[in-house]
N, C-alpha and C positions, 0 to 999 in steps of 0.2 A: 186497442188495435194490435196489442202484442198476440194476439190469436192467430187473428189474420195475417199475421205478417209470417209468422210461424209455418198456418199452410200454407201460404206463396210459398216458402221457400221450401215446405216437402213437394210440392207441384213440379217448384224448378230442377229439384233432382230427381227427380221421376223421368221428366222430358228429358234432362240430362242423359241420363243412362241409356235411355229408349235414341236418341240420336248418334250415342258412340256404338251402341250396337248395330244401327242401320250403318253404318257408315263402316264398323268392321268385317260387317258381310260383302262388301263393296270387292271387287276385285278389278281396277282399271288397267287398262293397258298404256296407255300413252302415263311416262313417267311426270307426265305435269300434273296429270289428274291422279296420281298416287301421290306428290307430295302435298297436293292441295287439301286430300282427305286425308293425311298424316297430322297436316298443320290444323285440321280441324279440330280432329279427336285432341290434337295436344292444348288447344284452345276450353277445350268443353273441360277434359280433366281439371285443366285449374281454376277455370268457371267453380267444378263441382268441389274441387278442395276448399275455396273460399266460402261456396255457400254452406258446406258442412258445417266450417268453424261458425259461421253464424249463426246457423240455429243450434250447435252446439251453447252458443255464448248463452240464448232464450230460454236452452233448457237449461242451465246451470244457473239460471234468476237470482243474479248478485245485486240487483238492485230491488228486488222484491214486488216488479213489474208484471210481470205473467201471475202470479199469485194473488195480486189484488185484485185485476180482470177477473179472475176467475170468482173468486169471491163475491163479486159485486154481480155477474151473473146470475150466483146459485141463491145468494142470502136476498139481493133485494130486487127491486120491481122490473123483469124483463124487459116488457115491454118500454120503460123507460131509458134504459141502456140502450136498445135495439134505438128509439127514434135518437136521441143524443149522438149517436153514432152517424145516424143519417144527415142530424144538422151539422156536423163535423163533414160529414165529406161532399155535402152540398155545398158550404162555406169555404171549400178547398177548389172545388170549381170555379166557383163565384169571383173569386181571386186571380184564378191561374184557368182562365177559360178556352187556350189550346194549347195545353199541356197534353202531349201523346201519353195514349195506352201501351203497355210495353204488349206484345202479343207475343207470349210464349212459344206458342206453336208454330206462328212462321220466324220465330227467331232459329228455330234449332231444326227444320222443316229440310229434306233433302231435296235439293235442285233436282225438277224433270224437266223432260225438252221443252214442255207446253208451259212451263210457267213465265208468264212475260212480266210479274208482280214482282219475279224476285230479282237481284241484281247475275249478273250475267258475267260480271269481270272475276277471276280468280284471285285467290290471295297469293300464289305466287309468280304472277303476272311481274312484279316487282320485284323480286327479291334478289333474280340471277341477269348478269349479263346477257347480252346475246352471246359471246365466246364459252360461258358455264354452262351453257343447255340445257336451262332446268337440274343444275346441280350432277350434271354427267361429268362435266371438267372442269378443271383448274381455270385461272385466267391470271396470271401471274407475268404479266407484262409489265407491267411498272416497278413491280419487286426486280425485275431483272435489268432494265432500265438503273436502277438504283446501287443494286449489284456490281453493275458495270462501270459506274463511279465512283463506287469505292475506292477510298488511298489504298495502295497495296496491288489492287486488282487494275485499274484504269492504265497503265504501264503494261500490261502483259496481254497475253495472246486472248485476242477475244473470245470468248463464250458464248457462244449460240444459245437460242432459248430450251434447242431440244436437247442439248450439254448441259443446262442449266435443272432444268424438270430433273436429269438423272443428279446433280449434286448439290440439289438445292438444301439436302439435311445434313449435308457432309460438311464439316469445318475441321477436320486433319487433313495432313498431308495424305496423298498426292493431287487429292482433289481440290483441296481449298491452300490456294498462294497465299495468303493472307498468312503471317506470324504474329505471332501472340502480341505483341507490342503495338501493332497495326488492329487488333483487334481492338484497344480500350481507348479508340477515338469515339465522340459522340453522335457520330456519324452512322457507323456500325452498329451502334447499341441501338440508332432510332431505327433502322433498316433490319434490325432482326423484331423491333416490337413492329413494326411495320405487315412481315412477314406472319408473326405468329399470330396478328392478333387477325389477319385474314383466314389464315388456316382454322382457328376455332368459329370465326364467324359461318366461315364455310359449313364448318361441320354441324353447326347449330344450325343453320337452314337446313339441310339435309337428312340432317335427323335428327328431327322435334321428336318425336317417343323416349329416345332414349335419354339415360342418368349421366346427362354429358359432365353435371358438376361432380359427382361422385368420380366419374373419369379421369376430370382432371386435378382435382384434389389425391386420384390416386400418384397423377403424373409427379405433384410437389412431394408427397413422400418419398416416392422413387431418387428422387432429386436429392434431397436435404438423407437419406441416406447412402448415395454414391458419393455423396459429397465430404459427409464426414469420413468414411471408410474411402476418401481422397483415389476414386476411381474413375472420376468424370473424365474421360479420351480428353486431352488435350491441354487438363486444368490442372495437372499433376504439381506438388508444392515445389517450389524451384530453390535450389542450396546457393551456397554464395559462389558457388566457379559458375553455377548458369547463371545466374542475379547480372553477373558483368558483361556477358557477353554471348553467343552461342556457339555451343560445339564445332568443332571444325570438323563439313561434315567432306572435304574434300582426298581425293584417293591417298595425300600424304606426301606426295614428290615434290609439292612446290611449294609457295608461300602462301598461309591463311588469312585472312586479314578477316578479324572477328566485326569488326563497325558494319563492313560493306559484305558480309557475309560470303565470299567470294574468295577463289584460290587461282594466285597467278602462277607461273608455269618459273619465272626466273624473281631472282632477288631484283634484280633491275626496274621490272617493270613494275615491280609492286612498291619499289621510290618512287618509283616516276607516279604515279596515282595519287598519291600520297597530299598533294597537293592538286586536287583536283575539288572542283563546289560539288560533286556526290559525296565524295569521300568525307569533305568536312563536314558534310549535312550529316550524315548516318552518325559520324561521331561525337557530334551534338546529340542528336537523338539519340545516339546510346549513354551519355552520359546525363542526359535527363533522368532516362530509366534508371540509370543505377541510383539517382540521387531520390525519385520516388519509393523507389523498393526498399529502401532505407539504409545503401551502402553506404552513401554519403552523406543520407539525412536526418532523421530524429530517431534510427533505431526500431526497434519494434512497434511503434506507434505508428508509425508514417505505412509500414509492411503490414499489419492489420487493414489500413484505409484501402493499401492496393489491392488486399485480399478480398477485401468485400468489394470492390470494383469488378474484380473478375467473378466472383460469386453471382451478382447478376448479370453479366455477359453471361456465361454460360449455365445459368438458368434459365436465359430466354432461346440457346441454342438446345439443350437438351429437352425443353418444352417443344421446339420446329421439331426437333425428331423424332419424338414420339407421335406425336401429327401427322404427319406424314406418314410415318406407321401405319398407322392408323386406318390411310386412307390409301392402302396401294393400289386398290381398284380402280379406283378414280385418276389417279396419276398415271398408270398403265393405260387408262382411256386417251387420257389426255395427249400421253404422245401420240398415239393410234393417230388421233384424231388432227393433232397438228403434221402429221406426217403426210396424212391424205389431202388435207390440205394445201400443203405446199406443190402437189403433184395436180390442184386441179387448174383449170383455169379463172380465167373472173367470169365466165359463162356460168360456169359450174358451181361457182359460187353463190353465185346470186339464185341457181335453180333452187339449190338447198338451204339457201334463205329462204327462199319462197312456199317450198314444202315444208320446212319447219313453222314457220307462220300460218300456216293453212292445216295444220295437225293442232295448235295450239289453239285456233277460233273454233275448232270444229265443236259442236257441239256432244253432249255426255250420250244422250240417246242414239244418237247418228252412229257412235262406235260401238254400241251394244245391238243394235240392231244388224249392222255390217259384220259383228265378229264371225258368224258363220261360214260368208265368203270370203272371209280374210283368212281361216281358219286352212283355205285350202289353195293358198297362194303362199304358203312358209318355200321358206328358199331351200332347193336340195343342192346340197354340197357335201357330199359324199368323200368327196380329194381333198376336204380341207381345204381349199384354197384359199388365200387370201382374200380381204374383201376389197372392192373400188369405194370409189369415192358415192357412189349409189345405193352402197351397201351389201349390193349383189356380187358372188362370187368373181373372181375377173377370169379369163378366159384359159385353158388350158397352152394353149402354143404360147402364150403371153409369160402364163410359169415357169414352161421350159425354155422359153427364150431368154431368160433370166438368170434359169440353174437355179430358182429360189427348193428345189428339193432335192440339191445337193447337200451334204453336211460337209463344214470345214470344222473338224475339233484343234484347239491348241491347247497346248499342253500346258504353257506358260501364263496363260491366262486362267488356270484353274482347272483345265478341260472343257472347257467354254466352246460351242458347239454355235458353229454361226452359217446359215443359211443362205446359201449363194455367195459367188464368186465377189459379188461388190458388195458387201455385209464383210468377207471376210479380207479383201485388202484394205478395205477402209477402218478395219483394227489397228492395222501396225502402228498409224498413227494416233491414239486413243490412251488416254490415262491406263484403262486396265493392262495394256502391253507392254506398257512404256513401267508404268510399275513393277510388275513381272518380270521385266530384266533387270532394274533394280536391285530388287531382291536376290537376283542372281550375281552382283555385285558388278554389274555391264554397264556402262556409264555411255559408251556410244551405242548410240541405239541406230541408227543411220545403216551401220551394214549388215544389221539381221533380218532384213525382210524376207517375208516367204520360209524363215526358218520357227517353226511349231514349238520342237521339240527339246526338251530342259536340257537333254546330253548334248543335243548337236548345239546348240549355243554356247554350249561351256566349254565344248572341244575348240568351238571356231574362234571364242572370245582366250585361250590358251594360244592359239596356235597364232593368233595376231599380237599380245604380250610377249610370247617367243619370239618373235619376228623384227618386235621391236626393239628388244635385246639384241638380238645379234646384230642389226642395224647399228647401234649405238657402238657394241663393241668395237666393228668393222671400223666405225670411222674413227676409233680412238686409238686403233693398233696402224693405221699408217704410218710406214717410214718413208719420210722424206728423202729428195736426193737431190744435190747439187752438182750443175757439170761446169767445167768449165770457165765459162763466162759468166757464174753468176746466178742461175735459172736454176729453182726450187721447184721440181715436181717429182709425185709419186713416183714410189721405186718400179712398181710396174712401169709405168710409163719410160723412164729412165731406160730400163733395160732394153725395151722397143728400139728405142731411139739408136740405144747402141748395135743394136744388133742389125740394123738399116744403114747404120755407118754415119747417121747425121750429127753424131756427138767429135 
């Protein structure tokens, strides 16, 4: 029977072939029915690589199976093989008497509207949330959820999800609160395999065709050579003055206190703290860290251990950001899409549940037969405008009543160009501004609103330092003045007095 088995499986690559071709001439519209016939073809290809290797294995006859067949064929009595053959698969019934026919042809057969024999459910019926959309968006709600409880971050100013979407790759400053110490809890580590390992699931539903492990195999070399050439943002090898403690990253006037990371203004207050349950907490935990890093403890051994600690931290964050990379389109939708969102109602909500449900059952021929009159309903949006939550253009007075085709550029932000009046005060308070004066060395951010431009911030952040100099000096150059009875006031004031006659 190695014959027959041989042409079953030239049959099965024939049908093989003949079904990823029907199936690449395919052009659907609705994105479910393109990943449905994605995930086919990506099905049949490995269908076909397996059955290759197998009738590969029959023609390479290491067991001398196919050559005795053949022999026993041509040297002795036909017809005896031929009936032996038939009592062999008569005796295989007899035995297994409703064992199904595998039927080739409606295995690999393309869905038409009229077939009611075949099944009806898609294969990626399952694979995306209702929030993914058939692999349009993100759905990274519980990553954020989890985010939000992290040590380090659960103390500080909450995170929105649409904050979150834009820093979800980023782990430096100014975007990511978290310090390096706070990073090598086992919390963080779970919460970044957490993360990446949805990002590659994602990407693997959405695209079956492509060489995702060649991808990411290219990701680990990327990796293991930033890493040797010690250029991973964040993971830079740390000497013994940072091993202790961190830089003081304060303006320099007042006192640093390296534990509580924090610079107080007078010597006073920074006693008075001193004795406070933060301060002795940080300074436990800072001297934990030093006694792991190996200041205190075994030396280069113990500093190795912590080395490969950090090695997989930031190989599972340098993995998130090449993902994300990866996938800006999607993440770009995603906020789109969570934006419009938040603007509809629960009305609106439930409409476009409902249409989406109702695009998803429709059936394959119903959309090929329609495309014609669909073909002459495309939306004219000429102005660009933005879309509703409908998808249709929104209304022109609605734009202008917005100013969304005003341009507000700042300067300080890179030249960052933001679209309407409420796009652009709602910068000032936003990482990328707050950063950008930073770097201008502006520490109060509070009295540059409405101010764009790198000079006039420099001038105004100059002329407030001046200001608070000559304040200082002023009140350090008063002469005191004593009258009489005893009563210590300013010389100005003194002279007043005299000059009124009250002294």
């Amino acid at each position: 029977m190695v014959l027959e088995e041989q042409r079953n499986l030239h049959e099965d690559l024939e049908r093989l072939e003949q079904a990823i071709s029907d199936r690449v001439s395919e052009d659907p519209r609705h994105i479910r029915d393109r990943l449905n016939r994605d995930h086919q073809i990506a099905f049949f290809l490995s269908r076909h690589s397996d059955q290759a290797k197998r009738l590969t294995s029959i023609y390479d006859d290491t067991d001398q199976a196919r050559t005795k067949e053949i022999q026993e064929i041509s040297t002795g009595d036909a017809f005896e093989s031929f009936y032996k053959q038939i009592s062999e698969i008569k005796s295989f019934h007899r035995r297994y008497p409703n064992e199904p026919v595998e039927n080739l042809e409606r295995a690999y057969k393309k869905r038409q509207p009229g077939d009611s024999d075949l099944p009806m459910s898609s294969e990626v019926d399952n694979m995306f949330t209702g929030e993914e959309g058939f692999g349009r968006y993100f759905d990274i709600y519980r990553q954020h959820e989890d985010y939000l409880n992290l040590p380090g971050v659960i103390n500080t100013k909450r995170v929105t999800y649409l904050q979150y979407l834009d820093y979800f790759d980023k782990f430096t400053p100014p975007y990511c609160p978290l310090r390096r110490s706070d990073k090598m809890t086992d919390t963080y580590f779970a919460y970044l395999g957490f993360l990446a390992d949805y990002l590659e699931s994602f990407m693997k539903r959405t695209k079956p065709l492509e060489d995702l492990d060649k991808l990411f195999a290219s990701f680990d070399r990327e990796f293991e050579e930033n890493w040797e050439a010690d250029r991973v943002p964040g993971w830079s090898k740390e000497d013994d003055s940072t091993s202790n403690g961190p830089v003081t990253e304060g303006s320099g006037t007042g006192v640093w206190c390296p534990d509580c990371e924090k610079e107080f203004a007078t010597q006073n207050v920074y006693e008075s703290h001193l004795n406070g349950k933060k301060h002795k907490k940080n300074a436990e935990a800072r001297l934990a860290r030093g006694q792991t890093n190996g200041v205190n403890g075994t030396g280069p051994k113990a500093t190795s251990v912590q080395r490969l600690k950090e090695r997989a931290v930031a190989e599972r964050e340098f993995r998130i950001t090449k993902l994300a990379a990866a996938m800006q389109t999607e993440r770009s939708d995603t906020k789109t899409n969570v934006e419009r969102r938040q603007g509809m109602t629960e009305r609106e909500r439930q409409q476009e549940l409902q249409a989406l449900m109702q695009e998803a059952v429709e059936p394959v021929g119903a959309a090929q037969e329609d495309s014609d009159s669909d073909g002459e309903e495309k939306i004219y949006n000429p102005l660009k405008l933005p879309l509703a939550w409908d998808g249709k253009p929104i209304p022109f007075w609605l734009y202008k009543l917005h100013g969304l085709g005003v341009e507000f550029p700042c300067e300080i932000c890179g030249n960052f160009v933001y679209m309407g009046r409420r796009a652009f005060d709602k910068h000032f308070n936003e990482p990328r501004h707050i950063y950008g004066l930073k770097c201008l060395g502006i520490t109060n951010t509070t009295l540059f609103r409405e101010i764009t431009k790198i000079q006039e911030a420099l001038n105004l952040w100059e002329k407030i330092q001046r200001d608070k100099r000559q304040e200082k000096s002023g009140t350090d150059n008063v002469v005191q003045m004593e009258d009489a009875e005893g009563n210590v006031m300013p010389e100005k004031v003194y002279y007043d007095l005299q000059k009124q006659g009250l002294l």
